[in-house]
Backbone as CSV, one residue per row, in Angstrom:
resi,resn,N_x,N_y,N_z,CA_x,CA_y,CA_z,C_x,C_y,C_z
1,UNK,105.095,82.972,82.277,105.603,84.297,82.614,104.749,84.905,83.722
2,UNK,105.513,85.360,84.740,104.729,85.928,86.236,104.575,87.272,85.761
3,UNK,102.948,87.782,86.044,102.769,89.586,86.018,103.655,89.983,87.198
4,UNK,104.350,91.276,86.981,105.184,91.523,88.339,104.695,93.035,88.394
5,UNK,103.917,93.586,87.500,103.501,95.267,87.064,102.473,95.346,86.713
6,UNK,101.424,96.069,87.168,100.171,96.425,86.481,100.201,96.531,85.383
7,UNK,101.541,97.646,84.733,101.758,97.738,83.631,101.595,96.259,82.252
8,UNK,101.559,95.590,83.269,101.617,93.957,82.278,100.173,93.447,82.176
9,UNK,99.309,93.504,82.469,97.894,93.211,82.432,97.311,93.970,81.561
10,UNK,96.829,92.776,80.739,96.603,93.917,78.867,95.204,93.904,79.700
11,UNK,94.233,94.062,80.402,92.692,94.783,80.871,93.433,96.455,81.194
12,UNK,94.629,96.321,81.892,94.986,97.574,82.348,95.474,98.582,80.841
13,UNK,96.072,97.673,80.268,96.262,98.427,78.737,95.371,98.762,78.155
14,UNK,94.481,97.810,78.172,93.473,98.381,77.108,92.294,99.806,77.941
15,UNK,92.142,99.651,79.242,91.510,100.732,79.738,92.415,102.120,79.662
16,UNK,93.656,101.931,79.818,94.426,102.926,79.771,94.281,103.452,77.911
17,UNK,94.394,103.103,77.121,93.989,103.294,75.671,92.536,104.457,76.127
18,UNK,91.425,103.507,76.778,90.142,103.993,76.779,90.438,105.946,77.005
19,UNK,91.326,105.979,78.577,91.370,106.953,78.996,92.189,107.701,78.050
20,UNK,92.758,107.411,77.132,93.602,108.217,76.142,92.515,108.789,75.135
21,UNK,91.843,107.724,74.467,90.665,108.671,73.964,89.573,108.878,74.480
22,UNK,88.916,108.788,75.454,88.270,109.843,76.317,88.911,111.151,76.234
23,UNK,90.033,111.468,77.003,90.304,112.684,76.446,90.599,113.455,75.330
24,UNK,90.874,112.653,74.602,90.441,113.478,73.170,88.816,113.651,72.448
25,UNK,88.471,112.774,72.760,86.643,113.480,72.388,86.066,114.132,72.938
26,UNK,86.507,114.254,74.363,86.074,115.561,75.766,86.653,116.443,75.314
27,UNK,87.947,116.529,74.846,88.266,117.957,74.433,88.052,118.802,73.048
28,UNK,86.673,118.210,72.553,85.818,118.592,71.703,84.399,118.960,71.582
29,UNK,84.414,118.734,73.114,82.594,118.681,73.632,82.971,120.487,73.866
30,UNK,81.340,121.001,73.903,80.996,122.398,74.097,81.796,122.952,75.107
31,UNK,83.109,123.999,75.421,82.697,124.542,76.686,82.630,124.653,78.074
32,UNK,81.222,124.682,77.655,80.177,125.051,78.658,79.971,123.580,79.744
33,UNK,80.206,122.408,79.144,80.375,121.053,79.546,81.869,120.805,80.292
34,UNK,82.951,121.820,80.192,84.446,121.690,80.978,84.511,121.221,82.305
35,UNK,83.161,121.941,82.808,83.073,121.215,84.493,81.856,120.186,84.941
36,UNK,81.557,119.958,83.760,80.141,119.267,84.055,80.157,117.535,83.402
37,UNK,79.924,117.465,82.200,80.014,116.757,81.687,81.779,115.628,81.072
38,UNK,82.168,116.872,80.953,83.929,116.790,80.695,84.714,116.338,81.869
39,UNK,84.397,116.704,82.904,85.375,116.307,84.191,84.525,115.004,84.414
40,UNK,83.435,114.912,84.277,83.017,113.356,85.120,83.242,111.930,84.237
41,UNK,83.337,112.580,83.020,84.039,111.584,82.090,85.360,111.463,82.246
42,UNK,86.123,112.167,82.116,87.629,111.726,82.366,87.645,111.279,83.788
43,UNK,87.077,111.986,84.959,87.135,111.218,85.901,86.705,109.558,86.495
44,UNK,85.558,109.336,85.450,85.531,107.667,85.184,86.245,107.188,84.541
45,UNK,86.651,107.557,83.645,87.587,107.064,82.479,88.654,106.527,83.311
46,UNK,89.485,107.797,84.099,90.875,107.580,84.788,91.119,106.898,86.112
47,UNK,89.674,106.417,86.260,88.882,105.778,87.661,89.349,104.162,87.563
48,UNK,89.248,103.733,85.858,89.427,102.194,85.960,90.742,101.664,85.667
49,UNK,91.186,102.567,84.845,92.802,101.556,85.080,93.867,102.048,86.222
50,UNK,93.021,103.298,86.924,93.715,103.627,88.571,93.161,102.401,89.653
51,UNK,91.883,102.228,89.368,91.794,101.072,90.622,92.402,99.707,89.723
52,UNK,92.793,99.560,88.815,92.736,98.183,88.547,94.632,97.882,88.799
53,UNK,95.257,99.232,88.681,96.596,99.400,89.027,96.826,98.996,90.628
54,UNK,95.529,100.092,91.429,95.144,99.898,92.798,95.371,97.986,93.195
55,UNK,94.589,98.103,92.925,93.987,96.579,93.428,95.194,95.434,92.985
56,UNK,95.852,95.730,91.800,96.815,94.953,91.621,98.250,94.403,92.907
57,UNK,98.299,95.922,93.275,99.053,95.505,94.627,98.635,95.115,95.661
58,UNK,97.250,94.691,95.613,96.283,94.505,96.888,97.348,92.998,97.070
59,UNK,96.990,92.539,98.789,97.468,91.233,98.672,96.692,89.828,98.770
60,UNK,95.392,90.663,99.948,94.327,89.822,99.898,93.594,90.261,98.496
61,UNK,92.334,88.338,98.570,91.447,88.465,97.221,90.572,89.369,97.540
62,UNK,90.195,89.324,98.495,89.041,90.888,98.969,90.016,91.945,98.403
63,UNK,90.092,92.420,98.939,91.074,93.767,98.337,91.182,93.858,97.444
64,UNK,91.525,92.618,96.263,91.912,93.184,95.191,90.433,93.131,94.426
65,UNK,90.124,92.446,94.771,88.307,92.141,94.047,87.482,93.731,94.229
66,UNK,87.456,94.347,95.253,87.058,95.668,95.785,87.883,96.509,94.542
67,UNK,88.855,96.961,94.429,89.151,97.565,93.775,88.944,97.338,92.321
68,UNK,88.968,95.980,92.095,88.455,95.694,90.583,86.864,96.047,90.191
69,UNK,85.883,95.836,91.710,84.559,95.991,91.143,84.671,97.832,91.177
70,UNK,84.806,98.545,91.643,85.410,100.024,91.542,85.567,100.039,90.044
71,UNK,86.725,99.819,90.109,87.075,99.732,88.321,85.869,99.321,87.293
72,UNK,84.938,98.624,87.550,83.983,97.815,86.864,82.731,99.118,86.837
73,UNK,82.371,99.618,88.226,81.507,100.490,88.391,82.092,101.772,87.461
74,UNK,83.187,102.320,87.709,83.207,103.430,86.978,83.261,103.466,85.337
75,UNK,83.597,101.911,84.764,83.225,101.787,83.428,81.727,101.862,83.150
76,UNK,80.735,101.426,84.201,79.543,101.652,83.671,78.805,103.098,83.825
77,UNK,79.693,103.972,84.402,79.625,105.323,84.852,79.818,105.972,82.915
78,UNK,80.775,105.154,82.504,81.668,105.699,81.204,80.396,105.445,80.327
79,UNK,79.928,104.314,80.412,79.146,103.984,79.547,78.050,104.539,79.711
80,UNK,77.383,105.103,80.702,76.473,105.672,80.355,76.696,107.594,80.068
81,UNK,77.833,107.966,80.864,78.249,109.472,79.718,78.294,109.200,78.201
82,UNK,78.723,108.015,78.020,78.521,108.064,76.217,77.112,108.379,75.705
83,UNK,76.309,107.202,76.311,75.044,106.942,76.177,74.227,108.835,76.403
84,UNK,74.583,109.521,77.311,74.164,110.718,77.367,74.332,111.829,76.437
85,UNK,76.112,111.555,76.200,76.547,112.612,74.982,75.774,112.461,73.704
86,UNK,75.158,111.004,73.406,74.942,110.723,71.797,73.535,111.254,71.972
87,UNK,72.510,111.243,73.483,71.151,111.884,73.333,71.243,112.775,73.746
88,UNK,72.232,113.656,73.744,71.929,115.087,73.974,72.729,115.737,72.374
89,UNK,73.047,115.224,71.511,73.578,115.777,70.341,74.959,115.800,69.724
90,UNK,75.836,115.710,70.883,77.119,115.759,70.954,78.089,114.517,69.807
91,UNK,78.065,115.473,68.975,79.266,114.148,68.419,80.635,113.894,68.751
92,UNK,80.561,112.977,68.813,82.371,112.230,69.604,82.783,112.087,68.788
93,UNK,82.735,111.578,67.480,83.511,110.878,66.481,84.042,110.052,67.423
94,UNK,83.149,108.996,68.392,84.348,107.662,69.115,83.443,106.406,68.838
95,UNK,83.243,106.050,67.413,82.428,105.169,67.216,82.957,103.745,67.784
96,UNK,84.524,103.241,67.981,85.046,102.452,68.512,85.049,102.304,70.535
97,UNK,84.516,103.781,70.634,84.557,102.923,72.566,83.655,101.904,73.025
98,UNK,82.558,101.998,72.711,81.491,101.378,73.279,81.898,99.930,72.674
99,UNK,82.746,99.535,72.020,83.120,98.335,72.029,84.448,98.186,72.784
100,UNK,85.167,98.959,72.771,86.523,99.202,73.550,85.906,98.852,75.512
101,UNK,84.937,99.641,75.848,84.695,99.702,77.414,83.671,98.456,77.046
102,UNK,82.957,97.434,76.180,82.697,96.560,76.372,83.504,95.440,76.590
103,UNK,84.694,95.918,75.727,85.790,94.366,76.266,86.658,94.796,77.360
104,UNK,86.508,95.850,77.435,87.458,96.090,78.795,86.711,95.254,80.504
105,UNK,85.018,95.885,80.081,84.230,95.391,80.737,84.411,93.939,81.238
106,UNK,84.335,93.012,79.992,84.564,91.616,80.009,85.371,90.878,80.654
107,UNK,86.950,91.622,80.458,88.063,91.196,80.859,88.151,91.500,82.394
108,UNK,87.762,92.500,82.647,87.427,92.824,84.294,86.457,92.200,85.002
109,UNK,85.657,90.986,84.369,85.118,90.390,84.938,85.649,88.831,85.286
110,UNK,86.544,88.480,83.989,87.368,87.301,83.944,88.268,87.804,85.358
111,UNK,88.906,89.398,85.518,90.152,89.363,85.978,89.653,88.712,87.635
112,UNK,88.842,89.717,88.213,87.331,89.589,89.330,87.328,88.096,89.764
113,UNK,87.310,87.442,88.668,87.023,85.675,88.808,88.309,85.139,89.001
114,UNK,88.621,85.473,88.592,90.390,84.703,89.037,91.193,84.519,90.323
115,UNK,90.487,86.217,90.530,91.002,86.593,91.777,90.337,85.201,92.774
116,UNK,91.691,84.653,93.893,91.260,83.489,94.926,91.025,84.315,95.948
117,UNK,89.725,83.869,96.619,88.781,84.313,97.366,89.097,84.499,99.048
């Protein structure tokens, strides 16, 4: 079966999940965090399955590899707002992401490799 849609690439599903609950544990943080902490998380969050959508229509492997490592960088952007929220006090109740943006991680590295050069 040929991918013909981003929509068909379960890395893109499963980051898109990510960005679904990202915003629901941001919209439980303080506040005072709405423009600070809250926007730069959803804005990584919504960073990786936009470039990985991006890059999907790329035609060259450069191109699409660029947009996948994008995608790759702003998951480790994600991962470390988690890493910040849990030492500054903040409970997420999202005990499942940090395994969620670890396999998303993974799979974006398989996808990266595939890509012909």
């Amino acid at each position: 079966m040929s991918i013909e849609r981003f929509e068909q690439l379960e890395v893109w599903r499963e980051a898109h999940q990510v960005v679904l609950e990202i915003y629901k544990v941001t919209s439980k943080l303080p506040s005072e965090e709405k423009f600070g902490l809250v926007s730069q998380m959803r804005r990584a969050a919504v960073s990786v399955p936009g470039n990985i959508a991006e890059g999907f229509k790329r035609r060259g492997g450069a191109d699409k590899k660029h947009f996948y490592n994008i995608a790759q960088s702003s998951l480790e952007d994600l991962r470390y707002y988690l890493i910040l929220c849990r030492d500054l006090g903040f409970q997420l109740r999202a005990e499942s992401l940090p395994d969620c943006i670890e396999r998303v991680g993974r799979m974006l590295t398989g996808l990266i490799r595939s890509v012909p050069s």
